[in-house]
Each structure stands twice: as structure tokens, then as C-alpha cells.
C-alpha positions in Angstrom: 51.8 47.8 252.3 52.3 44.3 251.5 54.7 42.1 253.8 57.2 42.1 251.0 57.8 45.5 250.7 58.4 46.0 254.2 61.0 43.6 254.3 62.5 45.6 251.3 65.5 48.0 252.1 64.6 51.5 251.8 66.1 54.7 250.7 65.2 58.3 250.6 67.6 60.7 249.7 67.4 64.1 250.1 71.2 66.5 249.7 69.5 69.5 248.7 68.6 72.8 251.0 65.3 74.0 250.0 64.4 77.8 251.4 61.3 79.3 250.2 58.6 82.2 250.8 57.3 85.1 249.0 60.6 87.2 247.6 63.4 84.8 248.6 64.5 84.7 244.8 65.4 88.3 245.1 67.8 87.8 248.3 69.9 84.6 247.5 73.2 85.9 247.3 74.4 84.7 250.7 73.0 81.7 249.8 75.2 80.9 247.0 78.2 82.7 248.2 77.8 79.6 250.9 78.2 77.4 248.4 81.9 78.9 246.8 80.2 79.6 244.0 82.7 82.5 242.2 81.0 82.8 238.7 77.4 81.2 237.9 76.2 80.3 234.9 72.1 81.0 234.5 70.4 78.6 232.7 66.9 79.5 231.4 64.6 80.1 228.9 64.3 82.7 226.3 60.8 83.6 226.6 61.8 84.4 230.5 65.2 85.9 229.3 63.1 88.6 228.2 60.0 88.6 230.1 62.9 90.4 232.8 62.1 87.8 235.9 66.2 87.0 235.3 67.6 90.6 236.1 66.9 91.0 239.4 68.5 87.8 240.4 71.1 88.6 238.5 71.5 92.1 240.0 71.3 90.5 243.4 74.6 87.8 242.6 76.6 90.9 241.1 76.0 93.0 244.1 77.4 90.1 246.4 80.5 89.8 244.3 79.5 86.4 242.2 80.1 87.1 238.5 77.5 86.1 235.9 76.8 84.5 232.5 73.5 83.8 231.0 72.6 81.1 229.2 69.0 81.6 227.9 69.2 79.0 224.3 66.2 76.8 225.8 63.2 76.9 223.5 61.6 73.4 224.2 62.0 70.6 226.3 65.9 70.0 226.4 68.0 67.4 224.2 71.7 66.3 223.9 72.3 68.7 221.7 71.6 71.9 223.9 73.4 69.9 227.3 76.4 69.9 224.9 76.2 73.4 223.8 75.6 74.5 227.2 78.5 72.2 229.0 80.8 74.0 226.2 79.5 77.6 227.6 80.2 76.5 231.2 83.8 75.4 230.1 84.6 78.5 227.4 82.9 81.2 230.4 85.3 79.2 232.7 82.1 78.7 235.5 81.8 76.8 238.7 78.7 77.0 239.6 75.2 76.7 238.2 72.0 78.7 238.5 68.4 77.3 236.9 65.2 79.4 236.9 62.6 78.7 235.0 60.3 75.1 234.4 61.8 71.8 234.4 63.7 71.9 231.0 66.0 74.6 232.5 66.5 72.5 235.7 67.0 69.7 233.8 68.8 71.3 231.3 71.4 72.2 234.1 71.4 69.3 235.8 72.8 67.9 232.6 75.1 70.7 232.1 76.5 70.0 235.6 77.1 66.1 234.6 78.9 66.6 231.3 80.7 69.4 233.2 82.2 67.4 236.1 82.4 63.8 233.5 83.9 65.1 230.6 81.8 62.9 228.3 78.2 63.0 226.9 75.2 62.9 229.5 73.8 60.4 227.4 76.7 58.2 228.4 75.1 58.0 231.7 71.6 57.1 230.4 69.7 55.4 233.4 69.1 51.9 231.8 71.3 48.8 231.6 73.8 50.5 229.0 74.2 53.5 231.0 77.0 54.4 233.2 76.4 55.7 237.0 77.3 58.8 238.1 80.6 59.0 239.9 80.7 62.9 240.6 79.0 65.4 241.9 77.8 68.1 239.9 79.0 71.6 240.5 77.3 73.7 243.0 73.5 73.8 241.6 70.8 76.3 242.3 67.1 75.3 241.5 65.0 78.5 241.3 61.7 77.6 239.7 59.1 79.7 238.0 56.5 76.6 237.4 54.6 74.8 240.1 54.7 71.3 238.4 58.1 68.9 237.6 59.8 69.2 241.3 62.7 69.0 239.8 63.8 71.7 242.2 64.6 68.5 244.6 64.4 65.6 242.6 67.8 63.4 241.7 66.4 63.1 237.6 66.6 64.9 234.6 64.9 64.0 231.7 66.8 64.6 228.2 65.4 63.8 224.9 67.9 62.2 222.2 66.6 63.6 218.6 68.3 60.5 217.2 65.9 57.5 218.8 63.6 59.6 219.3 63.1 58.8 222.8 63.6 60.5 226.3 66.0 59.2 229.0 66.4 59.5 232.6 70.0 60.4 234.0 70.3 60.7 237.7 71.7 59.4 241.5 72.3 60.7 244.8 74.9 62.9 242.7 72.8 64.8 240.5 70.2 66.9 242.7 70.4 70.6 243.2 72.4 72.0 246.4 69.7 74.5 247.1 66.1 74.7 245.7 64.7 78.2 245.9 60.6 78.3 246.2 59.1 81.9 245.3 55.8 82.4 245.0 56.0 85.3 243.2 57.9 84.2 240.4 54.5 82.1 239.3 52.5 84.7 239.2 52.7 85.5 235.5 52.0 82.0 235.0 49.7 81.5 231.9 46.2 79.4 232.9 47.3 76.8 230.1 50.9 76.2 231.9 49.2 76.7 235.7 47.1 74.1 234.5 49.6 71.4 232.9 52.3 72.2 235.7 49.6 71.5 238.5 48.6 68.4 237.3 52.0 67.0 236.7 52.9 67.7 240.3 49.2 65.6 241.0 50.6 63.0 238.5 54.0 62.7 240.2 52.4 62.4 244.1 49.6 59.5 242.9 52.1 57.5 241.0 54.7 57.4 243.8 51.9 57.4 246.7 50.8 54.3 244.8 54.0 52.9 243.1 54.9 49.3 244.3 58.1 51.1 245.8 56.5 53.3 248.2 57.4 53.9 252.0 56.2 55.8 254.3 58.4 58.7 254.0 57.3 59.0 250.4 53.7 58.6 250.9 54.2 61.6 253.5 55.2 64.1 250.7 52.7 62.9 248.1 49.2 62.9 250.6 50.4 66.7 251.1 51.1 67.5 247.9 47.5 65.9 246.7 45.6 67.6 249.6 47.4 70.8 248.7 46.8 70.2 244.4 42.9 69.6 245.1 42.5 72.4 247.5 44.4 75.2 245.5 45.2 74.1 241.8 41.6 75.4 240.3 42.3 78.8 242.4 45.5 79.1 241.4 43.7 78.4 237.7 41.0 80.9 237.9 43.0 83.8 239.2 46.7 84.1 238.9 47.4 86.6 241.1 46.3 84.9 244.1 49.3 84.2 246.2 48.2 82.2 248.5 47.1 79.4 245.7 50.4 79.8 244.2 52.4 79.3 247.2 50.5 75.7 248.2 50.8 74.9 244.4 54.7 75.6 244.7 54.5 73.6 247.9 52.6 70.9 246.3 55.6 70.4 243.3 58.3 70.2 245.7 56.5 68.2 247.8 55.3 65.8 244.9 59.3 65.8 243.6 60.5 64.7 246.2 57.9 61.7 246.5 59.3 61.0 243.1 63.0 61.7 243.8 63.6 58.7 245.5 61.8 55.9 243.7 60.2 55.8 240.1 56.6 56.2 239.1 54.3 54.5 237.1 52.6 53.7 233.7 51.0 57.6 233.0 55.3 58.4 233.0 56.5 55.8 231.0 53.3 56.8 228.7 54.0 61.0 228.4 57.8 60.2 228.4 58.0 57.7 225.2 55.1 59.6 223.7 57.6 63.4 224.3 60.3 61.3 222.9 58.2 60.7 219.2 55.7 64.2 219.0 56.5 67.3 220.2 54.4 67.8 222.9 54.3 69.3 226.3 55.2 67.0 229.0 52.6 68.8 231.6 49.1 68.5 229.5 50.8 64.9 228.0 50.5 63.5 231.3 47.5 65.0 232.4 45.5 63.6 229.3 46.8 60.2 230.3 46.1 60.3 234.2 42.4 59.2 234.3 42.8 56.7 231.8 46.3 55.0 233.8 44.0 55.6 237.3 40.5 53.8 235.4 43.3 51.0 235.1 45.5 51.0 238.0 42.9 51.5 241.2 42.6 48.0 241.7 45.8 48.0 242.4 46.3 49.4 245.3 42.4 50.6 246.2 43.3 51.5 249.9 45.5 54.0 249.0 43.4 55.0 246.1 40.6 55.7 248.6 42.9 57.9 250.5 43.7 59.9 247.5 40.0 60.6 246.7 39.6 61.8 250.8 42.7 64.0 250.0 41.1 65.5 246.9 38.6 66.2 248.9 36.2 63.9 248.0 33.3 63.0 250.8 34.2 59.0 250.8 32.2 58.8 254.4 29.8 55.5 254.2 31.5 54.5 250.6 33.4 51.0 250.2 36.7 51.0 249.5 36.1 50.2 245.9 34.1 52.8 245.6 36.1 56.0 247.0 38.7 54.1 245.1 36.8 54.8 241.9 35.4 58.1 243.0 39.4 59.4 243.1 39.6 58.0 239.2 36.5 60.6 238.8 37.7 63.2 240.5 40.6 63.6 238.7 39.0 63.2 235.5 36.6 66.3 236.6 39.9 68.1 237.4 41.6 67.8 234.2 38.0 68.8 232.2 38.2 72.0 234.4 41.4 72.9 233.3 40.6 72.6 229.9 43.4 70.0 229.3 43.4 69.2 225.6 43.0 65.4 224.8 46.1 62.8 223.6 44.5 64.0 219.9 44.2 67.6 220.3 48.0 67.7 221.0 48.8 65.6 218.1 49.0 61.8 219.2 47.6 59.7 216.7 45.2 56.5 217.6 46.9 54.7 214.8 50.1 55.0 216.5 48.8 52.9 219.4 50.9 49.9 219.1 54.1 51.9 218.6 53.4 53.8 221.3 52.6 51.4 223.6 55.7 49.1 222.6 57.7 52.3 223.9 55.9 52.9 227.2 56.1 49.0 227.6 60.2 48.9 227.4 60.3 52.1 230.2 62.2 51.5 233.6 58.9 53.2 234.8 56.7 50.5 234.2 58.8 48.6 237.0 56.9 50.8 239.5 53.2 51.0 238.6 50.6 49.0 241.3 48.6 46.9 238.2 50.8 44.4 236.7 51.3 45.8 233.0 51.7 44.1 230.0 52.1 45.3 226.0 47.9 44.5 226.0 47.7 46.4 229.2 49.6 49.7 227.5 47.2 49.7 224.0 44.0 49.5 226.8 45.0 52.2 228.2 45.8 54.2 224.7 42.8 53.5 223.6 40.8 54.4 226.4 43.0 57.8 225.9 41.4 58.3 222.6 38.4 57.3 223.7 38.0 53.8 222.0 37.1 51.8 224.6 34.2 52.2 227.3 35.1 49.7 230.0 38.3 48.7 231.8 
């Protein structure tokens, strides 16, 4: 850590409780009950709407007196449209209190909710850029229960919304927007499919590099995100080849919270501002966007900060004894690309990107508050060197 940095002031905020171990999900009722909550709304997904993982934590609320609505309209990653329809729900079902299972649109999705709920105006009002207003309230009691192992949105202070009309996503967040109480249950990731166990894990591998790295980092941070790496290396290809192993699944759910809250306090880097423009303009998963952009922003970026890259490739379990610095740094670059070809992670082009697109898409990434955080200076040049290595057009860095 340079000089600099330590002379910075630091924060790390953390407001939310976080409980977790195999069946908690199923006996939170005196949790929430803590928090006054009288009637919750549920935000999730429809595809777990009726996959029945909801029911029994709905049974469980009703049975300790907390009424219930479910709001199960998510079908993608969430935009301004769906926060409005869903802060209208809140209002109309007269709520006070907010319940998220499911992957990081439905935590984001309520985290949203919770802003419009408590502002009376538009969550894109509060965008986190120059034109956007900061948070003033709190959002209603929140409840993070989730049924990935990837976003740590469970515990982080963002949500990520995507506005149809520029075709971009945006960050809304503060002190005042985490979740009261995250909820981490194993066995709700059990049915994950290998496709989502595989995008998920890498996210949460994405999140703790790029803030163990960032040009923000303290050691509180860099705590969170060693553990969450040493946990992804050691358990994400388990939890990959057989879905039923608990014991994978619980280090994996570990690893995202861990990894969230390495990014809930700072920003991250260029692989971020890259899958977050690029989700904004093609519909495509944020999980396997950033994973097919990792290596490439690592190739670049190790130079950076190759001490701590080094450290990364000894967490992932790489034998660095008797290598240089630079070396182990680069070994973690080719770990990581081994990783995500294990996975089967489909490339930028197999989930629609196009290499034409590689100016616009780097002009987007380029104007991200994200950049502000990555350990390689970064330029408009830098951003298409990186695409292109993506889509495989260059060989060298």
C-alpha cells in the first residue's frame, strides 16, 4: 500500500446483521419480528415463485403473526420500470417491511423498492453519478435471503438498476441502502443449475480481486476478499461438479458475502465498469459477462499492483514458492483463466457481444465511476485493449 493511501481517510460500513447456517431460512421469523416488521412484501423471481423454495418462508412469517404479499414479476435483471411497479405494490399492499430471496436482481430489485418507498420519487433520481441525488433515508426494514452464491448483495450498500431508455446500468447506494439482516442458507443453493453455480462463483471471485486490488483498498477490505478467494479456488469447481455437496456450497455462500462486503465499501475496477455498460446495451447475464472479461482485465491490470497479485495466485492455490513476484503475479492471471475454461464460461461472443462494437463499448466502460478504482491507469486505448483481447484479437498486452 502506497504512502498515499495510507494517509487517506478510511471507511467501512457495515449496518447489516448477517446470520447464516444450513436451515436458517426456514426459522427467521423472530428475526424479523425484531425488526417491527408487521406486513412483508417478498420480492423474487418467478422461476423461484414456482420452483416452491418461497412457501416455506412464507409459512414460517404467517405462523409468527407477520402478514405476507408476494411479489414474484422479476424475469431479468431489474430496470426502473419494475422498481416502480414494485414501490406501487408496496404502497397499494400498505407494507413496511421488505423480504428478497433469490439472486441479486431480487436484492437489488428491493433495495430499490425500499428507496422509492421511503423518497417518494424515482430511484433513478438518486443515480450514483454527479447528477444524482444522495440518499437521505433509510429504507424500510430489509431482509436479504439469497439463493445464489455470487453478487453479495446480501451486505453490500449498491444496487444496480438498468434504465431501458440510455441503455445503461446505474449504481444507487450509501450507508442507507443495505439490508437490515442478510440470511445465508446453504441449502437454498442446492438446486442451483452448473451454468448459474458457475457465473455466480466467479462474480463473487471478480468482486474480491477487484476490491483486494482496487487503488481504494484497506486492510479491512483486503481481509474479506483473501477469504473469499481462498474459499472460491478451494470449493467453486466442487460446488460445480456436484451440487449437492453442502459443504462446497456453504464456503461458496461464504465466499459472496465475504466478497460483497469487500466491495460494499469502495468501488471496483475495469472488469465492472466493462459487464456493467456492456448489461446496459445486450441482454446478457451479469455473472458469465464478467467472468468472460476477468482474465483479459487481470492480463492487463497485474502490473499494477503485482504484490497483491501474487497473493491472489498463493490464495488460489497456486504453488508460487521460488517464483518472482512477477511471475506468481502472472501465474494468478492464468489461473483464473484455467478457472473460467473449467466452468465452461461462454466467451464475450458466444453471449452476443459483437467485436465491431468495441469502440462503443469501450467509450461506456471508459465514462463508469468504476474505472476510478482499478490498479492500472486506464485510458479509452486501454478499454478497446482489453475488448479486443476479449475477442481474442490481440496476443500480447
Amino acid at each position: 500500500m502506497r504512502i498515499e493511501q495510507m494517509l487517506e481517510q478510511k471507511a467501512f460500513v457495515m449496518p447489516t446483521k448477517v446470520i447464516s447456517g444450513i436451515g436458517v431460512s426456514k426459522n427467521i421469523g423472530e428475526e424479523v419480528k425484531q425488526l417491527n416488521i408487521k406486513k412483508a412484501m417478498i420480492v423474487t423471481d418467478r422461476a423461484l415463485y414456482q420452483s416452491g423454495i418461497i412457501k416455506p418462508i412464507e409459512t414460517h412469517l404467517k405462523q409468527n403473526g407477520i402478514d405476507v404479499y408476494v411479489f414474484h414479476e422479476i424475469a431479468g435483471e431489474p430496470d426502473t420500470e419494475l422498481v416502480a411497479m414494485g414501490s406501487k405494490t408496496f404502497a397499494e399492499q400498505k407494507c413496511d417491511g421488505l423480504i428478497a430471496v433469490g439472486g441479486g436482481s431480487s436484492m437489488d430489485t428491493a433495495k430499490a423498492i425500499g428507496v422509492e418507498a421511503v423518497h417518494g420519487e424515482p430511484v433513478i433520481h438518486f443515480e450514483a453519478s454527479e447528477k444524482g441525488k444522495s440518499l437521505t433515508k433509510r429504507i424500510p426494514p430489509l431482509v436479504t435471503i439469497p439463493t445464489t452464491a455470487g453478487t453479495g448483495s446480501e451486505v453490500t450498500q449498491w444496487a444496480v438498476i438498468k434504465d431501458p431508455v440510455r441503455e445503461i446500468k446505474f449504481n444507487v447506494g450509501g450507508p442507507l441502502l443495505p439490508a437490515h439482516l442478510a440470511v445465508i442458507d446453504p441449502e437454498l443453493h442446492l438446486s442451483m443449475p452448473k451454468r448459474i453455480t458457475a457465473a455466480t462463483g466467479i462474480d463473487a471471485l471478480s468482486h474480491a480481486i477487484e476490491c483486494y486490488t482496487m487503488n481504494q483498498s484497506q486492510p479491512l477490505t483486503d481481509a474479506v476478499a483473501l477469504l473469499a478467494i481462498e474459499y472460491v479456488g478451494k470449493y467453486i469447481r466442487r460446488a460445480y461438479a456436484n451440487g449437492q455437496d453442502l459443504e462446497a456450497r456453504y464456503h461458496m455462500a461464504q465466499a459472496a458475502m465475504l466478497a460483497g462486503l469487500s466491495y460494499g465499501s469502495d468501488s471496483a475496477g475495469a472488469a465492472h465498469a466493462m459487464a456493467q455498460t456492456l448489461g446496459g446495451m445486450i441482454p446478457v447475464m451479469h455473472g458469465e459477462c464478467v467472468s468472460a472479461i476477468l482474465p483479459a482485465v487481470m492480463e492487463y491490470n497485474w502490473m499494477g499492483a503485482p504484490e497483491k497479485y501474487a497473493r491472489i495466485a498463493r490464495a488460489l492455490g497456486v504453488p508460487v514458492e521460488g517464483m518472482s513476484t512477477e511471475d506468481a503475479a502472472k501465474a494468478a492471471v492464468i489461473e483464473v483463466e484455467k478457472l473460467v475454461r473449467d466452468l465452461n464460461i461462454p466467451t464475450l461472443r458466444q453471449q452476443g457481444a459483437d467485436p465491431e462494437q468495441i469502440d462503443r463499448y469501450a467509450k461506456a466502460a471508459f465514462e463508469d465511476p468504476q474505472t476510478f478504482g482499478n490498479p492500472r491507469d486506464l485510458d479509452l486505448d486501454a478499454y478497446k485493449w482489453i475488448y479486443r483481447r476479449c475477442f481474442g484479437l490481440d496476443e500480447t498486452a
